[in-house]
Every structure is written in C-alpha cells, then in structure tokens.
C-alpha positions as a Markdown table, in Angstrom:
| # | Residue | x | y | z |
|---|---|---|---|---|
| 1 | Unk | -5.9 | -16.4 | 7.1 |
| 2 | Unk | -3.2 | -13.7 | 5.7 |
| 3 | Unk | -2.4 | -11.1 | 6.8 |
| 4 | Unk | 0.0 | -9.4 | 4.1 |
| 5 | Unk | 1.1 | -6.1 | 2.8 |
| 6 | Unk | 2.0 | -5.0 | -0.9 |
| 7 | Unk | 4.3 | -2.3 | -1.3 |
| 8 | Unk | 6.0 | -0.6 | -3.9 |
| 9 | Unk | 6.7 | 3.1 | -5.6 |
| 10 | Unk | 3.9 | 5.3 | -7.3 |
| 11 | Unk | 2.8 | 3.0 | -10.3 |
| 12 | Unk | 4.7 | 0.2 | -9.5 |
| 13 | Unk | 1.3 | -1.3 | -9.7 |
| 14 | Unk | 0.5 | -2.0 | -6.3 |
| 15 | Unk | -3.8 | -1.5 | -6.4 |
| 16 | Unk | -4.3 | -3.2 | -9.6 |
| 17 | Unk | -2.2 | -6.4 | -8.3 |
| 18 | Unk | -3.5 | -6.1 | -4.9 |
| 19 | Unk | -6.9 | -6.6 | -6.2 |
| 20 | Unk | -6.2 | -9.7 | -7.7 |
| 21 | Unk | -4.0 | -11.0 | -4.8 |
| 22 | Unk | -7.3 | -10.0 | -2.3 |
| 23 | Unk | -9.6 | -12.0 | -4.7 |
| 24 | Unk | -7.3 | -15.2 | -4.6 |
| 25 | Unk | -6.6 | -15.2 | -0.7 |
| 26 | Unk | -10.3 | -14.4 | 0.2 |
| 27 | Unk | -9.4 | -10.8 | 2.3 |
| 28 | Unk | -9.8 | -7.1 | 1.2 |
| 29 | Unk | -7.7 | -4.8 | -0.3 |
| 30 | Unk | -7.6 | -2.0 | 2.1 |
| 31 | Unk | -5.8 | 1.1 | 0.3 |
| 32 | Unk | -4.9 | 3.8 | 2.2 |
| 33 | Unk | -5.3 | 6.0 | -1.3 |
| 34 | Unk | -8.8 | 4.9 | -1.7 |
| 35 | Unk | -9.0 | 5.0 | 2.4 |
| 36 | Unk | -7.6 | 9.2 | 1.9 |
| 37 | Unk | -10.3 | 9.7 | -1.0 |
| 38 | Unk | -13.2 | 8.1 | 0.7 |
| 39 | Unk | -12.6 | 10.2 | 4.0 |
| 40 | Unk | -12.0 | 13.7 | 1.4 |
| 41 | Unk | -15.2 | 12.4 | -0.3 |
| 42 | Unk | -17.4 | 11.8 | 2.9 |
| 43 | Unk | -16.4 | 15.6 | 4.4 |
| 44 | Unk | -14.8 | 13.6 | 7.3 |
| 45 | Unk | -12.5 | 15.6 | 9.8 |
| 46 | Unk | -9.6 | 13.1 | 8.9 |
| 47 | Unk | -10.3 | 13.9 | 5.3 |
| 48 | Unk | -10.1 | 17.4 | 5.8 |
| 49 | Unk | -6.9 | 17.0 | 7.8 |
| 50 | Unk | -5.6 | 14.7 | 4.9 |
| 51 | Unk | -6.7 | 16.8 | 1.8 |
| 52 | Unk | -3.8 | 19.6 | 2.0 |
| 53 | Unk | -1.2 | 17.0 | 2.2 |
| 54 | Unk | -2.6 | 15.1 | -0.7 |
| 55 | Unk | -2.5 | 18.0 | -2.6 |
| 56 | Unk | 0.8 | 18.8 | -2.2 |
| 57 | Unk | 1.7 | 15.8 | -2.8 |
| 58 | Unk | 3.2 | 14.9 | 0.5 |
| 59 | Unk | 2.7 | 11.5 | 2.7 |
| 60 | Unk | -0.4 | 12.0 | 5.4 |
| 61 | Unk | 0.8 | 12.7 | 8.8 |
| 62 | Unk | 1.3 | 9.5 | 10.4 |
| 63 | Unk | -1.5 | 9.5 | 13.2 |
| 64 | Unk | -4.4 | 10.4 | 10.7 |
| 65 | Unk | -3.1 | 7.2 | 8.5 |
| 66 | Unk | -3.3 | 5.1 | 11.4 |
| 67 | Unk | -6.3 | 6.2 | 12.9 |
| 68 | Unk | -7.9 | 5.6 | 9.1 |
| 69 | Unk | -6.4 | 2.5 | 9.1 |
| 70 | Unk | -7.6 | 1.2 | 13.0 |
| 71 | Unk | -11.1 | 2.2 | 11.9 |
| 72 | Unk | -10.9 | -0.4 | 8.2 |
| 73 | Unk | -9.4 | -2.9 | 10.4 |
| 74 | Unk | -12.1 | -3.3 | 12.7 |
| 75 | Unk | -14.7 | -4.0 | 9.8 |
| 76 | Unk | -15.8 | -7.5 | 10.0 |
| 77 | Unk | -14.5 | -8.3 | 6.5 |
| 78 | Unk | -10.7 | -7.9 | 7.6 |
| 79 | Unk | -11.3 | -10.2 | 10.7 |
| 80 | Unk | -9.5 | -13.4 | 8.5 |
| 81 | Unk | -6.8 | -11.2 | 7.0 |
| 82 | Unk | -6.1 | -8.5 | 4.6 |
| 83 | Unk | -4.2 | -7.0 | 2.1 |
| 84 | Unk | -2.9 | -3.2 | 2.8 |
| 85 | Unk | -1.8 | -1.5 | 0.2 |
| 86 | Unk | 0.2 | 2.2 | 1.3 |
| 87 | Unk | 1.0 | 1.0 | 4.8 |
| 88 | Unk | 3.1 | 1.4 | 6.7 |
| 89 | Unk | 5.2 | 3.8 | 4.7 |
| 90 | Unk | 7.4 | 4.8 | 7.6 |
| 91 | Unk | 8.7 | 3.3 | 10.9 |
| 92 | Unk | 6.3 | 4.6 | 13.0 |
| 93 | Unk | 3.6 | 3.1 | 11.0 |
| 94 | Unk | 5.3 | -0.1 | 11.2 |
| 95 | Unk | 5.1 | 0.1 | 15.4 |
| 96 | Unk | 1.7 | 1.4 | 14.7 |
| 97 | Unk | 0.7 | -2.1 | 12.9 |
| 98 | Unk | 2.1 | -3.9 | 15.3 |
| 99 | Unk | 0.4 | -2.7 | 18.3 |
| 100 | Unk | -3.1 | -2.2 | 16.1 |
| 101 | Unk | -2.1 | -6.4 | 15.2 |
| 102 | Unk | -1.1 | -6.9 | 18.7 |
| 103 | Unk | -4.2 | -5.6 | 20.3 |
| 104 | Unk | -6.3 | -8.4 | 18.2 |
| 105 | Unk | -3.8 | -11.5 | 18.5 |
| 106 | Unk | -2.3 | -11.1 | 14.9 |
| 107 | Unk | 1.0 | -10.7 | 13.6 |
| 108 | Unk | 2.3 | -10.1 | 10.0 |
| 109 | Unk | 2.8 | -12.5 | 8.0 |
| 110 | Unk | 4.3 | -11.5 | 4.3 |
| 111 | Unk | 5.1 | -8.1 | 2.5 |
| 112 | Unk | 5.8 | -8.5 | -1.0 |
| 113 | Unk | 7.4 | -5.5 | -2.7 |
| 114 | Unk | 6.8 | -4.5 | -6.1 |
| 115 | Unk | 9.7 | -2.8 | -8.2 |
| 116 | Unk | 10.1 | -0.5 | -11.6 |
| 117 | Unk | 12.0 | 1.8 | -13.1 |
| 118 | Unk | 11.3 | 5.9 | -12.6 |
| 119 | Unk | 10.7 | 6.5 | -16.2 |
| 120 | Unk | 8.0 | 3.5 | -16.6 |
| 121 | Unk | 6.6 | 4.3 | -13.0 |
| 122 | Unk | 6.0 | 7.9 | -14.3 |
| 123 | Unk | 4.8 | 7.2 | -17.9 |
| 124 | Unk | 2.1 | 5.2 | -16.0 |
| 125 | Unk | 0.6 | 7.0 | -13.1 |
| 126 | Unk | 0.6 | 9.7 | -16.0 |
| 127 | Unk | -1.7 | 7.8 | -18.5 |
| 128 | Unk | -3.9 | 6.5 | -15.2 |
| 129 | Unk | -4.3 | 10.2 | -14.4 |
| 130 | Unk | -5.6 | 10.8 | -18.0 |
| 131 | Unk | -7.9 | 7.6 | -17.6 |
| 132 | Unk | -9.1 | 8.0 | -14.5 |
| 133 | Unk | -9.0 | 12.0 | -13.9 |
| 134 | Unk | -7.3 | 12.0 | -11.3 |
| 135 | Unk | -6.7 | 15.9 | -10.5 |
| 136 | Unk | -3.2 | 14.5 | -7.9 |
| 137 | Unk | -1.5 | 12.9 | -10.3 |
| 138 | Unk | 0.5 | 15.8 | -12.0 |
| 139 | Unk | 4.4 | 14.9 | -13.1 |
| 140 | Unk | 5.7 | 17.1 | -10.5 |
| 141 | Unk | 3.7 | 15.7 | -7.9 |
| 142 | Unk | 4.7 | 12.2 | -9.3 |
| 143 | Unk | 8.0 | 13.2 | -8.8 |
| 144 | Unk | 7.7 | 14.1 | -5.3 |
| 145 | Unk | 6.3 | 11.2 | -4.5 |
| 146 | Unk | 9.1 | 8.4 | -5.9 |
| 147 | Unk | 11.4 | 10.9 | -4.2 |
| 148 | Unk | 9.3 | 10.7 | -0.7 |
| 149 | Unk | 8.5 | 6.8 | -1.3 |
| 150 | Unk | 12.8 | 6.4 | -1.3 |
| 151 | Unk | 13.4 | 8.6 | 1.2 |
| 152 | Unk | 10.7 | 7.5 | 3.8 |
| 153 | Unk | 10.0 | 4.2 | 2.7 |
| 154 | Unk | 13.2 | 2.0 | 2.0 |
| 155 | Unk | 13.8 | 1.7 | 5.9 |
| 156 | Unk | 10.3 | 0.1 | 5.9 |
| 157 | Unk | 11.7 | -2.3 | 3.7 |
| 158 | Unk | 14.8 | -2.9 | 5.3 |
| 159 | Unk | 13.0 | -3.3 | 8.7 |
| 160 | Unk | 10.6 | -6.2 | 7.1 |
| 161 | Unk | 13.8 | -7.6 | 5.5 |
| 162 | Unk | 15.2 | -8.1 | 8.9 |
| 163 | Unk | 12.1 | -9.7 | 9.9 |
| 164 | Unk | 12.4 | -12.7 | 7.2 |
| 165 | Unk | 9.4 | -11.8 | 5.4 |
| 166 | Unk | 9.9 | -9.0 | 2.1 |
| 167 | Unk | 9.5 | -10.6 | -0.9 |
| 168 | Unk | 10.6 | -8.8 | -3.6 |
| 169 | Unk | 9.3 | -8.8 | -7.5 |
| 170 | Unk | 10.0 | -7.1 | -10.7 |
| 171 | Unk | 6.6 | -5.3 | -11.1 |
| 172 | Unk | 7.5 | -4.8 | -15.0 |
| 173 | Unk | 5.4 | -6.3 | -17.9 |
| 174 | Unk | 2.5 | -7.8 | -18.3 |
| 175 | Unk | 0.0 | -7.7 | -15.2 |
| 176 | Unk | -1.4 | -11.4 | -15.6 |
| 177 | Unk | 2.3 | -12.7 | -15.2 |
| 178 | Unk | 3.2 | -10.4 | -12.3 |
| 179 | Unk | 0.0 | -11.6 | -10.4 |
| 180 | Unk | 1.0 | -15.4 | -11.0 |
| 181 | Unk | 4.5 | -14.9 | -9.8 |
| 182 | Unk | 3.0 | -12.9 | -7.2 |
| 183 | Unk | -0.1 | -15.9 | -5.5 |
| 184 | Unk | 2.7 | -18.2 | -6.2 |
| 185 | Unk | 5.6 | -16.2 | -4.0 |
| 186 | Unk | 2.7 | -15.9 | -1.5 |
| 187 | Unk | 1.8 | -19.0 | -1.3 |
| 188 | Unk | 5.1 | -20.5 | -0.6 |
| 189 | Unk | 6.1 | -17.6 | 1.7 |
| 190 | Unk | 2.6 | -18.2 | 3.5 |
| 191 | Unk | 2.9 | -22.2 | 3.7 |
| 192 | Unk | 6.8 | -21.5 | 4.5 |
C-alpha cells in the first residue's frame, strides 16, 4: 500500500510522472486538474462552482477541492493507496487530508516534490497548451499560477518537511530518468 503525493509548480511535470509512478506502485493517479475538468465537463454543481476560478487562473476554493477529492477517495480503486497529484496545495488542505485519511485508518506516507526553473516551467505548459488545446493555459495565466503555487504552496512543503517525509527532485531533463530516480526515491522512502 502507498499512499503518496507528487507535487511541484505548473509544468514541473507532475501528471506525466505521476502516471508512471501510479503504474509502478499499483494505485491511481487522482489529479485534481483532471478531477476540476471532469466535474466542468459533467455540468456538476462543483464544476460550476470551480469553472470561474479556473478561468482566472486562480486555485479552487478549498472546500470544493476537498469535497472533489472525499468523493475520488472513496472509489474502490484508491482503497490500497494513491497518488494525488494538486493536493493539498495549502494548509487547510493538508488538515483536510488528514482528517479525510484519519476517518479511514490511513496516514501519509511520502510526498515527493518535483522542481524547475520558471523559464523551462513556462516554455512547457506553453507547448502542452498547443498540443493539447488547452484553452487555461495562456502565459499570463501560467504566470499567475507559479506566482500562486510560491505563495500558497511552499508552507505545504515546509509543513511535510517537518513531518520527515518531502522528498525532493530536480524535475529537469529527460522524463524516463526523472521517473527512475523518482520509483527509486520512493521505494527507499516507502521501505524506510
């Protein structure tokens, strides 16, 4: 069983690893971007709560994340771990995991934080909004978001650094090396 977070600015990386790190350890990815979308998509009353921020570029209000999140959680396939990928992004998410992990027995076991610099983070959620058409994924927005993700989310790191279990990795170069160094970090961390 794991139960693990990736984190890590806009582009850093964080889905296209997390895939690969889900697929190894035998849990889901559970993205609260692809979480977001779906609810947008499916005409939910969360997604319609979540849309405007999204398109503004801003963080979702922490109760609607949470809420999304609660619901994923319970799904059968998370019941021997996951992955999350985009939460908790602030402190009260991080007391909102805990409570949501302490309501089924579970506790934390690993966060592993991706790193890159601006100028490569923005260069590539720019070409993935090309490839993918991905109307949020302007330059200002992009912007916005490393500036949110370093003003809202570095105490999140700092919290799970207290806690013993950040790991952190240079999320620059080529993706199949990342990922080793990534299982491999794990799986000491995990076995630690």
């Amino acid at each position: 069983m794991a139960r693990l977070i990736i984190m890590g600015p806009p582009g850093s990386g964080k889905g296209t690893q997390a895939e690969h790190i889900a697929r190894h350890f035998g849990i889901p990815a559970i993205s609260t971007g692809e979480l977001f979308r779906a609810h947008v998509r499916d005409k939910t009353e969360l997604g319609a709560e979540a849309s405007g921020y999204m398109d503004r570029g801003e963080f979702v209000p922490d109760h609607v994340t949470t809420a999304m999140l609660r619901a994923r959680l319970e799904e059968a396939d998370a019941a021997a771990g996951f992955l999350l990928d985009g939460y908790p992004r602030t402190v009260i998410q991080i007391g909102a995991l805990d409570e949501i992990l302490a309501d089924r027995q579970q506790a934390l076991e690993v966060v592993l934080e991706l790193t890159g610099s601006d100028d490569e983070l923005i260069a590539r959620m720019l070409l993935r909004a090309q490839e993918e058409g991905r109307a949020d994924d302007t330059e200002p927005v992009i912007k916005r978001r490393l500036a949110l993700y370093r003003d809202e989310t570095q105490p999140v790191l700092t919290a799970y650094s207290h806690r013993g279990i950040l790991l952190t990795l240079d999320g620059s170069g080529q993706r199949e090396t990342i990922t080793k160094a990534a299982i491999a970090a794990l799986e000491g961390a995990l076995k630690g």
